[in-house]
C-alpha positions as CSV (number, residue, x, y, z in Angstrom):
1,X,30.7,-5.4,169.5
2,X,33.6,-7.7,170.3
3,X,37.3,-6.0,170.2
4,X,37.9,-8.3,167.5
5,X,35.3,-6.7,165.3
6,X,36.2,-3.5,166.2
7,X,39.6,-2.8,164.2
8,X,42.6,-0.6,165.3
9,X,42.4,3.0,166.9
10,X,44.0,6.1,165.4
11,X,46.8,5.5,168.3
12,X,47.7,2.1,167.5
13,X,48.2,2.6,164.0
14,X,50.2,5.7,164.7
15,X,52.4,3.5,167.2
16,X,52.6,0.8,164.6
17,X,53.7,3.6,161.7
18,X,56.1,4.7,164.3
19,X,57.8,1.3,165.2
20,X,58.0,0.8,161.4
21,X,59.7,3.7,160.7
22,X,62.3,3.4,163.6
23,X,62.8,-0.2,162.4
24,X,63.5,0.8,158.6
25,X,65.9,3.4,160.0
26,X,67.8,1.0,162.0
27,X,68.2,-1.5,158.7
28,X,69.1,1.5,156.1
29,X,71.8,2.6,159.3
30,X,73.3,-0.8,159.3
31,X,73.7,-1.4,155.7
32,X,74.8,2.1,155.5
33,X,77.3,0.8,157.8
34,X,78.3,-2.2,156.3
35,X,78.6,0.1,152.7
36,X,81.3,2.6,154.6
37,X,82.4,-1.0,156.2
38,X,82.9,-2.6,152.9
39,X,84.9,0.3,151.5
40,X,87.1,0.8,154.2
41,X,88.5,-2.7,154.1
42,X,88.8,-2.2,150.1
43,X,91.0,1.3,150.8
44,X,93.2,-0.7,153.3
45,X,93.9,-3.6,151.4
46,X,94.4,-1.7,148.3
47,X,97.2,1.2,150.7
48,X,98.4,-2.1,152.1
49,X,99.2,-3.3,148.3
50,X,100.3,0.0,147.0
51,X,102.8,0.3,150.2
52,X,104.6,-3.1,149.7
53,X,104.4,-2.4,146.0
54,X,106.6,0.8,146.9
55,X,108.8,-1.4,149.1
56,X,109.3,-4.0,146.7
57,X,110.9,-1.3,144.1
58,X,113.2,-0.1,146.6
59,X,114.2,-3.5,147.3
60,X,114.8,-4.4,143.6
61,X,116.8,-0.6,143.4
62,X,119.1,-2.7,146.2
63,X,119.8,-5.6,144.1
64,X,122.2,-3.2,142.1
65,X,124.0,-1.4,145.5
66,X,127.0,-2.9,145.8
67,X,129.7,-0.5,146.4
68,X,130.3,2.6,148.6
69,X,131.6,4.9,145.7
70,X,128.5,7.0,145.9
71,X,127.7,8.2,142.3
72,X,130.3,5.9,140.7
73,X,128.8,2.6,139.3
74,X,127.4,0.4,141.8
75,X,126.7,3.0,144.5
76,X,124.1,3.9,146.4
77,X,123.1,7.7,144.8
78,X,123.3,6.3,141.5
79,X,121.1,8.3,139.8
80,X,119.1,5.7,138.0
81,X,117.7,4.9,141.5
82,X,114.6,7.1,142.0
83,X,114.2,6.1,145.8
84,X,118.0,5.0,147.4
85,X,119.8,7.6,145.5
86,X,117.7,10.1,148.1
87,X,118.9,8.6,151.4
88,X,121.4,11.1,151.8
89,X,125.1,11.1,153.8
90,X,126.0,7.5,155.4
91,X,125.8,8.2,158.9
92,X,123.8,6.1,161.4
93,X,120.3,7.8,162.1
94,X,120.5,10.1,158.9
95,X,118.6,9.6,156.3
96,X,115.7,11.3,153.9
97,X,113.0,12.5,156.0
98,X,109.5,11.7,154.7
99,X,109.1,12.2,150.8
100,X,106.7,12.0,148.0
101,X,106.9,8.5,146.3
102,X,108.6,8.8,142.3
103,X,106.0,10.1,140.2
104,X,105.8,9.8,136.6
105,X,105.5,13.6,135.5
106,X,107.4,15.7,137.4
107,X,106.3,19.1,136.1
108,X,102.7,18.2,137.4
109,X,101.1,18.9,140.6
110,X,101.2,15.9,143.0
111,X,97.7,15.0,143.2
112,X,96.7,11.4,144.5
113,X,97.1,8.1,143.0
114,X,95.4,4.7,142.1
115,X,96.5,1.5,143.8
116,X,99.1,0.7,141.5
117,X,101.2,4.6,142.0
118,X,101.8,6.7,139.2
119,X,105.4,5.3,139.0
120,X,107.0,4.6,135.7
121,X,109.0,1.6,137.6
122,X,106.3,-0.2,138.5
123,X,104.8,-2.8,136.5
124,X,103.6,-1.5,132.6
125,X,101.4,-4.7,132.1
126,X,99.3,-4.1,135.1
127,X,99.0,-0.2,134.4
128,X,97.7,-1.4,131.1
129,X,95.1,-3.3,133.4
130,X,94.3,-0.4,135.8
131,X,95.2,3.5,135.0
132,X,95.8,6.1,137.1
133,X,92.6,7.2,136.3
134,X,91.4,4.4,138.4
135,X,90.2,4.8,142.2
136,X,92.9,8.0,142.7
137,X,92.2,8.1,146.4
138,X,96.0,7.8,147.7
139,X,99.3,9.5,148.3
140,X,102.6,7.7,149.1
141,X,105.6,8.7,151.0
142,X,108.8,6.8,151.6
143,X,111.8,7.4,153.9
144,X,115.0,6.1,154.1
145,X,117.5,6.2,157.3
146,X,121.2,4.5,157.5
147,X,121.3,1.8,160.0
148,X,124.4,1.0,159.6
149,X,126.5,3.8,157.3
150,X,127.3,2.4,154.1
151,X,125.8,-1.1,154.4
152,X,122.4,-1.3,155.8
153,X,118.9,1.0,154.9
154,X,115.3,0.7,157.0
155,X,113.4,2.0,154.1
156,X,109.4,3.0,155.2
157,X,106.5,3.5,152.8
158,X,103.3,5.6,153.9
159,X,100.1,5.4,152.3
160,X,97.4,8.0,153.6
161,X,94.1,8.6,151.8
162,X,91.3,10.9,153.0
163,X,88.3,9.9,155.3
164,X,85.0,9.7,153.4
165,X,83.9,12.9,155.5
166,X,87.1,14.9,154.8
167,X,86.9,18.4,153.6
168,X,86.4,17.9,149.5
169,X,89.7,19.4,147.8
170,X,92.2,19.6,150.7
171,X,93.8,16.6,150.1
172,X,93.7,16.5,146.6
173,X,97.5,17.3,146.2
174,X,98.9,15.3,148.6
175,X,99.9,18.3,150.9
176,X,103.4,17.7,152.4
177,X,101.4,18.0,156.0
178,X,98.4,15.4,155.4
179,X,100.0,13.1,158.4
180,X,99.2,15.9,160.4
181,X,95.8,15.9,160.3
182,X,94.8,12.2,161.5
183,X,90.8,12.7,161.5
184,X,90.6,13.5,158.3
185,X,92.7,10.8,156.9
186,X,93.0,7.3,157.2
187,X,97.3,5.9,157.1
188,X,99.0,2.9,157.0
189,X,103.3,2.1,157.1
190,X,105.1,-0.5,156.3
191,X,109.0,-0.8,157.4
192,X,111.6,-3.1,155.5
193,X,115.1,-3.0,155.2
194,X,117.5,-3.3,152.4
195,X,121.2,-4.1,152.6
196,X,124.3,-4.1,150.6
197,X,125.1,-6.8,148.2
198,X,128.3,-8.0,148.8
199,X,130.3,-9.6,145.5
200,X,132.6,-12.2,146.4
201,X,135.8,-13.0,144.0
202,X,135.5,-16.6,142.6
């Protein structure tokens, strides 16, 4: 009988099964990958978003600084501002520290947030769009340190979230040490600063 006729041995069609296998394990690893991929570029686009976001409100909390009376009207620790009223004493390098970004019911736990922050500041059409309900994977910090006393603020946001892997529920209140444990979180910060506006007499 020619090998042609003959058909495959018990070996070859184990070796084939074998090579088919390894093959369909390689494809499911890569788009396994490209899911986690995929979902790690959404995370950090949508930290990115929620960081400036934060940034943008303390810049807008700037457009009414415009004095150095403190508490009076046009002052820094006005109390209507929920971020620069925290920066503390003018004195160059002083500032906050690292705290937890405004958050809409105070009496509540600080848990994590969607991409928008659970900020009544922020915008009331989009969280009309997008709850909090939505994608709460994030906590945000902010801290604020005098440049120059009195005049100029670097204001930082941080945005950290946890690693798909992370222990399930340690993270889950945004613990005032989550920077601290960098492989279990993912983290991104963005600087800015803000300055004094100065009113000039017509």
């Amino acid at each position: 009988m020619r090998r042609s006729e003959r058909g495959f041995t018990l070996v070859e069609l184990m070796v084939v099964v074998a090579l088919s296998m390894i093959a369909f394990l390689a494809v499911l690893y890569l788009q396994t990958s490209l899911i986690r991929g995929t979902a790690n570029t959404w995370d950090m686009t949508t930290a990115t978003g929620l960081a400036s976001h934060t940034l943008e409100t303390i810049r807008l909390e700037a457009t009414e600084w415009y004095n150095d009376t403190g508490l009076g009207i046009g002052g820094v620790q006005q109390a209507k501002f929920a971020y620069l009223s925290n920066v503390g004493a003018p004195a160059a390098g002083a500032g906050s520290g690292w705290l937890r970004a405004p958050y809409a019911n105070a009496a509540a736990t600080f848990q994590q947030t969607s991409q928008l922050g659970d900020n009544p500041l922020w915008d009331t059409g989009a969280a009309t769009e997008v709850t909090n309900a939505t994608n709460q994977r994030f906590c945000v910090q902010y801290r604020l340190t005098w440049l120059v006393p009195n005049y100029l603020i670097r204001a930082e946001a941080r945005v950290m979230w946890p690693r798909q892997d992370a222990p399930a529920g340690n993270f889950d209140t945004c613990p005032a040490d989550m920077f601290n444990h960098p492989t279990d979180i993912y983290s991104i910060t963005m600087p800015m600063t803000v300055m004094k506006n100065v009113f000039v007499s017509p």
